[in-house]
N, C-alpha and C positions, 0 to 999 in steps of 0.2 A: 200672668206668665206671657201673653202673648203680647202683652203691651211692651214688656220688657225686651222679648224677643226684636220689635220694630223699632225700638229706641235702635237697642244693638246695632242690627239690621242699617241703621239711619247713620248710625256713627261711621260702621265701616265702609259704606258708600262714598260717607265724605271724606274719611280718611284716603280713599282710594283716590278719589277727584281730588282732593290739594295735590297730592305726590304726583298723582298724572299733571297735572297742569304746570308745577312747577317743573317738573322734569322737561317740560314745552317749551315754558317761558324762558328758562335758564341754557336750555339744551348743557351742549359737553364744554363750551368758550368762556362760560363765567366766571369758571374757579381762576383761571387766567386775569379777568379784570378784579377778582378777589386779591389773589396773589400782587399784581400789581398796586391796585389802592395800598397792601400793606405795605410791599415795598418803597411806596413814593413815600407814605407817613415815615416810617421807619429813619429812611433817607434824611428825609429834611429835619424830622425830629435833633438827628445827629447832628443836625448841620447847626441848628442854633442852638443846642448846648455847646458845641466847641467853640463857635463863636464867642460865646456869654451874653448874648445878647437875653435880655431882661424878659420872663416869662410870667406871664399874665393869662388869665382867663380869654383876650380878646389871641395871643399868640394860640393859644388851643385852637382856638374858631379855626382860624389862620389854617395850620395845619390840617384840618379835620376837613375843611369843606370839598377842596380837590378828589380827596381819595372818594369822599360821597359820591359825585357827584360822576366818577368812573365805577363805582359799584351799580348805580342806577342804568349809565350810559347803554349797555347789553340788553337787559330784558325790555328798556324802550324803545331802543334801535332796532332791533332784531327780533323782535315780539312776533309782528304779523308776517312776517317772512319765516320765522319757523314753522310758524302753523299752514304757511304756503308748501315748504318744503317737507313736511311731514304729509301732505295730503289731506289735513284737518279741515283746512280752510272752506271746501266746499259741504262738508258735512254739519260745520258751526252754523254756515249761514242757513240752513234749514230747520233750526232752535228758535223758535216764535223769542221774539223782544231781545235777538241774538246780543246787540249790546250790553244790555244791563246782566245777561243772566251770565254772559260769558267773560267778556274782554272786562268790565266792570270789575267783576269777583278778581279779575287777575291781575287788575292795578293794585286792586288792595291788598291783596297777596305780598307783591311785589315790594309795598310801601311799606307792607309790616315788615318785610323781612329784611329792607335797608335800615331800618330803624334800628330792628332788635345787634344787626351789624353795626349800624355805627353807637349805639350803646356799649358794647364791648370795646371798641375803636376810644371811644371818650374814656373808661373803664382804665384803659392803658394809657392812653395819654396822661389818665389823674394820678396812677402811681408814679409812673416813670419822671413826666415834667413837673407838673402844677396842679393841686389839688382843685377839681373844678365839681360843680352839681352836675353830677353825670345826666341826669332826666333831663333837666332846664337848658344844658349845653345840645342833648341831643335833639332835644323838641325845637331847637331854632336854627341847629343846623338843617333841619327837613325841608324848613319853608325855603331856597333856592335852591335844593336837592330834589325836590319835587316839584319844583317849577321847571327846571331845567329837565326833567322826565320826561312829563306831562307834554310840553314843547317838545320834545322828540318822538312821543308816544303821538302827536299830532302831524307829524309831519310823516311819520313812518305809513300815517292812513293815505295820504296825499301821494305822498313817491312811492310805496309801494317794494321797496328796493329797500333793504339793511345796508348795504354798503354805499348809497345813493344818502340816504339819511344820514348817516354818518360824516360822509364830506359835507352836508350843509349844517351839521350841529356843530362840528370841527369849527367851521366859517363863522357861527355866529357866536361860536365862545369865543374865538379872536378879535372878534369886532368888539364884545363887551371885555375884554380886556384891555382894548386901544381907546374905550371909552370909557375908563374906569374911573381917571381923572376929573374928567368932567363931569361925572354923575356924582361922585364919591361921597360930596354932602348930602346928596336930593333923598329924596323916597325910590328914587325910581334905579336904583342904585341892585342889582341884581344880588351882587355879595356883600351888601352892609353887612359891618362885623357890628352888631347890638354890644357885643364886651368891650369896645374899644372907641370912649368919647374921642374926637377930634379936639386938638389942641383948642384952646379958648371960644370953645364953645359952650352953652349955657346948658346945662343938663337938662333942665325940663325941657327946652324946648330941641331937644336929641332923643329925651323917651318919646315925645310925640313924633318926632322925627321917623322911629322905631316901626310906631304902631300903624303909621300910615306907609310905612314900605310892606309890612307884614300883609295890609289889607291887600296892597297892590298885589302881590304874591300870591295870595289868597283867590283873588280872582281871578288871575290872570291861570293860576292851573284851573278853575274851574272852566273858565273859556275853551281852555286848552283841551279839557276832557269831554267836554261835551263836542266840540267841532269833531274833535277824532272817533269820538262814539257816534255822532251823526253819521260823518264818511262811509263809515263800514255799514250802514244801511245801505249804500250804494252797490250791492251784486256785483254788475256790472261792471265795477271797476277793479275786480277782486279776482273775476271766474271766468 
């Protein structure tokens, strides 16, 4: 009985901590970049059906990566600055291994719950346009959806400022878009669309292509996490 009582006990605690924490991470602006993300999909969706222009597995990517990647934009820009402006901030950093127990848990959060968004997002897109594998389209739109987080989730430790990170994530998604060309075969290629071979190119060596921009991605949020998870060991630069 009383085992059962402290399971209980154990559940509604953490029941308590995700809904607090998400309610931090999200504050009251996200439903705004929600509404938005749908809006742009929606938008553009209409726009290459009236066109006619040819709808493909790699057109979904297309469509789907944007609105991601403004669904993430919020709780990684704005993360450490709500918990500034709620007053949180100085009571976090007195939580032993304050990284991992706290800001850690609340990537993952965050990451789950773009996910289980843009699963729904892919969901619509396969009845409305192009019937696509909802899991396999959403598990590879993450990998630049969470890189591009993770890189603002790093920068937001540095600057300190939500609307300060903001203008320099703004800045460097227009630089990889004026670079787009030029990476657009490589690995290094931020929005390789994996659905969408390039014209006379050799497929094997486009999956390998694939798998070593994925790595690249892969790493590059782990860097990303751990530099911003170090920073916030830093008090001093916080309180």
């Amino acid at each position: 009985m009383k085992q059962k009582l402290d399971i209980k006990n154990t559940l509604v605690n953490s029941t308590r901590m995700v809904r607090y924490n998400l309610k931090i991470i999200f504050a009251n602006r996200f439903i705004w970049f929600l509404i938005a993300a749908f809006a742009f999909f929606m938008f553009f969706a209409i726009q290459t059906v009236l066109n006619g222009e040819a709808l493909t597995e790699g057109t979904v990517y297309g469509l789907l990566i944007f609105p991601g990647i403004l669904l993430i934009f919020y709780p990684s820009v704005f993360g450490i600055q709500n918990d500034d402006d709620s007053r949180m901030l100085e009571i976090l950093f007195g939580i032993p291994n304050y990284r991992y127990k706290v800001w850690l848990v609340r990537l993952l959060m965050i990451y789950v719950l773009i996910f289980i968004i843009i699963m729904l997002f892919t969901a619509l897109a396969s009845i409305l346009l192009y019937n696509v594998n909802i899991l396999e389209m959403s598990y590879e739109l993450m990998y630049p959806i969470v890189f591009m987080g993770s890189l603002a989730f790093m920068f937001s430790t540095i600057i300190k400022n939500g609307n300060g990170t903001a203008v320099v994530m703004v800045l460097i998604g227009v630089a990889l878009i004026i670079l787009q060309d030029a990476v657009e075969r490589t690995q290094w290629n931020v929005f390789l669309n994996p659905f969408e071979i390039p014209n006379n190119f050799n497929e094997i060596i486009w999956e390998g292509l694939i798998v070593k921009n994925r790595i690249f991605l892969g790493v590059g949020i782990v860097v990303f996490i751990l530099y911003g998870l170090f920073n916030l060991q830093k008090r001093e630069k916080f309180v």
